[in-house]
C-alpha positions in Angstrom: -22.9 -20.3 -5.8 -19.7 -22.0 -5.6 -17.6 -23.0 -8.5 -14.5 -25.2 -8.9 -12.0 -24.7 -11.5 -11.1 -27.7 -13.7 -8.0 -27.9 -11.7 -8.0 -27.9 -8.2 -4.5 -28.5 -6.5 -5.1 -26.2 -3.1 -2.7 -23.6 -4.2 -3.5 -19.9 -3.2 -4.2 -17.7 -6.3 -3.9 -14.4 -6.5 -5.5 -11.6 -8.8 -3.4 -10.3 -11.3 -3.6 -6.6 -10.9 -4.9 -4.0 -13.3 -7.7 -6.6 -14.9 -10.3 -8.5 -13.5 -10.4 -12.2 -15.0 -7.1 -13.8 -14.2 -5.6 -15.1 -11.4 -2.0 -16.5 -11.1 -0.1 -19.2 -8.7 3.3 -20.4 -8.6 3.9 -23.7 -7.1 6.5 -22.6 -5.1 7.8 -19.7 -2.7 11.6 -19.9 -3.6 12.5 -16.6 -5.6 15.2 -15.9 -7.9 17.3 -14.5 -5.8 16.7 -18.1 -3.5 16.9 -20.2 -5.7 20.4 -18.6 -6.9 21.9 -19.2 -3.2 20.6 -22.4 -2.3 23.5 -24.9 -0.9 21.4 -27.7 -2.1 24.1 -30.4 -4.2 20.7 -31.8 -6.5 19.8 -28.3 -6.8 16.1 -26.8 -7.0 13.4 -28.9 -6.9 11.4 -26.5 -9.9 8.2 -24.6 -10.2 5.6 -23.9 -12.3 3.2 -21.0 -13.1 -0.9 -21.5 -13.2 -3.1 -19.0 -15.1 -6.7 -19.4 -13.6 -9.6 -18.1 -15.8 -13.0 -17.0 -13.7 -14.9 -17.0 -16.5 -14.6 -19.8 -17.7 -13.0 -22.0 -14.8 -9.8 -23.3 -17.5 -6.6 -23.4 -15.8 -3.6 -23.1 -17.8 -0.1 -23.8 -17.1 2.3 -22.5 -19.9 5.1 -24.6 -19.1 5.7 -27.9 -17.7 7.8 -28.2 -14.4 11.7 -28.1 -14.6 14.4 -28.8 -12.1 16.3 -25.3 -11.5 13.1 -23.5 -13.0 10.7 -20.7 -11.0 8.5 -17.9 -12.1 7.8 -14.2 -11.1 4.5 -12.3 -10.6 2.8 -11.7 -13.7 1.9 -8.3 -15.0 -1.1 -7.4 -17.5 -0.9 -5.0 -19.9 -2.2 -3.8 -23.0 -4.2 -7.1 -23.3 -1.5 -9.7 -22.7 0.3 -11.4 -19.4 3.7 -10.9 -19.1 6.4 -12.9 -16.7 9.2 -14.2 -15.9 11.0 -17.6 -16.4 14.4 -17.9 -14.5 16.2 -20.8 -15.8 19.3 -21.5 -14.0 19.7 -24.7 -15.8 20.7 -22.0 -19.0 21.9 -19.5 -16.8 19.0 -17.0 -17.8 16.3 -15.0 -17.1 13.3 -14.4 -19.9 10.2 -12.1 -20.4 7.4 -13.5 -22.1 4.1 -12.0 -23.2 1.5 -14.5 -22.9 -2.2 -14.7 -23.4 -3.8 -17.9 -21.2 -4.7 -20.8 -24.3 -2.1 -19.0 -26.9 1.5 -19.5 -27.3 4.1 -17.8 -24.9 6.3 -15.4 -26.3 9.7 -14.3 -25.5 10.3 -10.4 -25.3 13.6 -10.1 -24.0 16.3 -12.8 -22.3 19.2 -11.7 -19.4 22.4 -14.0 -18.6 21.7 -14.5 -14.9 25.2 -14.2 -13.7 25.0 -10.2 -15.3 21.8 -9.6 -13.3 20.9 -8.9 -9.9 18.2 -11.0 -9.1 17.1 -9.7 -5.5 13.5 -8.0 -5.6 14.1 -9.2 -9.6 10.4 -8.3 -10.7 8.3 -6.6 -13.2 6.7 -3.1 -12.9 4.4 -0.6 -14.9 3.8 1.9 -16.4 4.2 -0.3 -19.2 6.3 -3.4 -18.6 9.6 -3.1 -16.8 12.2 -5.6 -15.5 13.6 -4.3 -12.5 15.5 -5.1 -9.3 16.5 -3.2 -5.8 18.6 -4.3 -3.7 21.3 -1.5 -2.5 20.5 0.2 -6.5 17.6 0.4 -8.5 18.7 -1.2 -11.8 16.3 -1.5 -14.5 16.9 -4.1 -17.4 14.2 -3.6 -19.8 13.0 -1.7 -22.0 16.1 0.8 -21.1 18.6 0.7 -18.8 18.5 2.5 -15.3 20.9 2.6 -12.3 20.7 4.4 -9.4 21.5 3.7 -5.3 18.7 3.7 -3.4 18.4 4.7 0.6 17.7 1.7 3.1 14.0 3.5 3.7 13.2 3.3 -0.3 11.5 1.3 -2.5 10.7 2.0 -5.8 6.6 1.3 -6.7 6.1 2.1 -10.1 8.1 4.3 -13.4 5.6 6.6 -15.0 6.1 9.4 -17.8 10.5 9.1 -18.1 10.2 9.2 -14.2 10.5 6.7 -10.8 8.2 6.7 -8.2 9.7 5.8 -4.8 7.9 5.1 -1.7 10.8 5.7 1.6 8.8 5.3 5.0 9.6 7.6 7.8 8.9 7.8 11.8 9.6 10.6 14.1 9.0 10.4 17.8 10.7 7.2 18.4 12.1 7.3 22.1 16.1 5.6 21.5 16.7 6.1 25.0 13.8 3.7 26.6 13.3 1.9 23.1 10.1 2.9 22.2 7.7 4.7 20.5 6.8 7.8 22.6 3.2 10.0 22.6 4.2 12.2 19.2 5.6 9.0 17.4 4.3 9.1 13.6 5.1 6.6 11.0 4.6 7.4 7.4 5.6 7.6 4.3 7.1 10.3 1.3 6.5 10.0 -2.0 10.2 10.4 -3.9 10.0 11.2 -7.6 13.8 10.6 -9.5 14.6 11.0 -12.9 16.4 8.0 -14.7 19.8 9.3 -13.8 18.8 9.2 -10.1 18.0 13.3 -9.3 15.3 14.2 -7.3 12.8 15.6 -9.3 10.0 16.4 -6.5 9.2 14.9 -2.8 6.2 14.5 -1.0 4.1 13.2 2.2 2.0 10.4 0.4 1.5 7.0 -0.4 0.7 5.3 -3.9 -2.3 3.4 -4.3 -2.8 1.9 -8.0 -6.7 1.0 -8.8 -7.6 -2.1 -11.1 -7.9 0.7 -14.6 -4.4 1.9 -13.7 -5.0 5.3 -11.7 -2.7 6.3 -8.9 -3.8 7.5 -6.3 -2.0 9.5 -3.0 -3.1 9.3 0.2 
């Protein structure tokens, strides 16, 4: 059987991880860190955010579309939706817990000009507002800066610790530009304390199931 929601706009929607009955779309593409550098004199055209429900086939849209406005992935946990709004109009950046059909909540606001906002995103364990760029700077709920390597990208913060992802290859042939018959790509898993120390360092990648288990392959 095939079912329509009681919106359909042709967006693409996307499962919200760690849960099963909501999907999300944002209207747009432009992140925050786009949207921050655009050249544009009349400035962003605005997004908005779309909580789809299969189970009921509701559709709801917590706020209505603003110029200078765009929204983040969503993250579920402990029975809510959380996201966030970047509002260049007020020069900020909010987290807000949100349950589809209820009121939206803010958690916590950032000035936008005292935040980097490339790879701005959320992240568990918990709910985390971080960003990596040439650092890993965490925002919320505690403060975290460290340099990361070009080859790293932090995945997930777990138990007072960050879990890092750096990909590797060996084997690559500089000389003729190409990959020769012992060339392996793959990853280590790097785990750093919140001042930035290497706690531990593995061969590995994560993989995070839909009840919250990591896996390493």
């Amino acid at each position: 059987m095939i079912r329509k929601f009681d919106e359909t706009k042709g967006l693409n929607i996307t499962k919200i991880e760690s849960q099963s009955r909501f999907a999300y779309a944002v209207t747009d593409f432009e992140d925050f860190y786009d949207v921050l550098n655009r050249n544009d004199k009349n400035g962003y055209r605005g997004a908005v955010i779309k909580f789809y429900d299969t189970d009921t086939g509701k559709v709801y849209t917590p706020f209505e579309k603003e110029r200078n406005v765009t929204y983040g992935k969503p993250l579920y946990f402990n029975g809510y939706y959380f996201f966030l709004k970047g509002d260049f109009n007020k020069n900020t950046i909010m987290l807000y817990k949100y349950y589809p059909g209820s009121d939206t909540q803010v958690v916590q606001s950032f000035a936008i000009d005292k935040t980097e906002l490339y790879n701005l995103s959320l992240m568990g364990e918990g709910v985390s507002v971080v960003s990596q760029k040439d650092f890993f700077n965490c925002y919320y709920p505690y403060r975290i800066s460290f340099p990361l390597q070009p080859n790293e990208t932090a995945v997930i913060i777990r138990e007072n610790r960050v879990y890092l992802e750096a990909w590797f290859e060996d084997g690559w042939d500089s000389e003729n530009d190409r990959a020769s018959e012992d060339y392996k790509f793959y990853n280590k898993i790097i785990i750093k304390d919140f001042d930035g120390n290497t706690v531990s360092e593995e061969t590995g990648s994560l993989y995070i199931t839909d009840d919250g288990t990591v896996w390493i392959s």
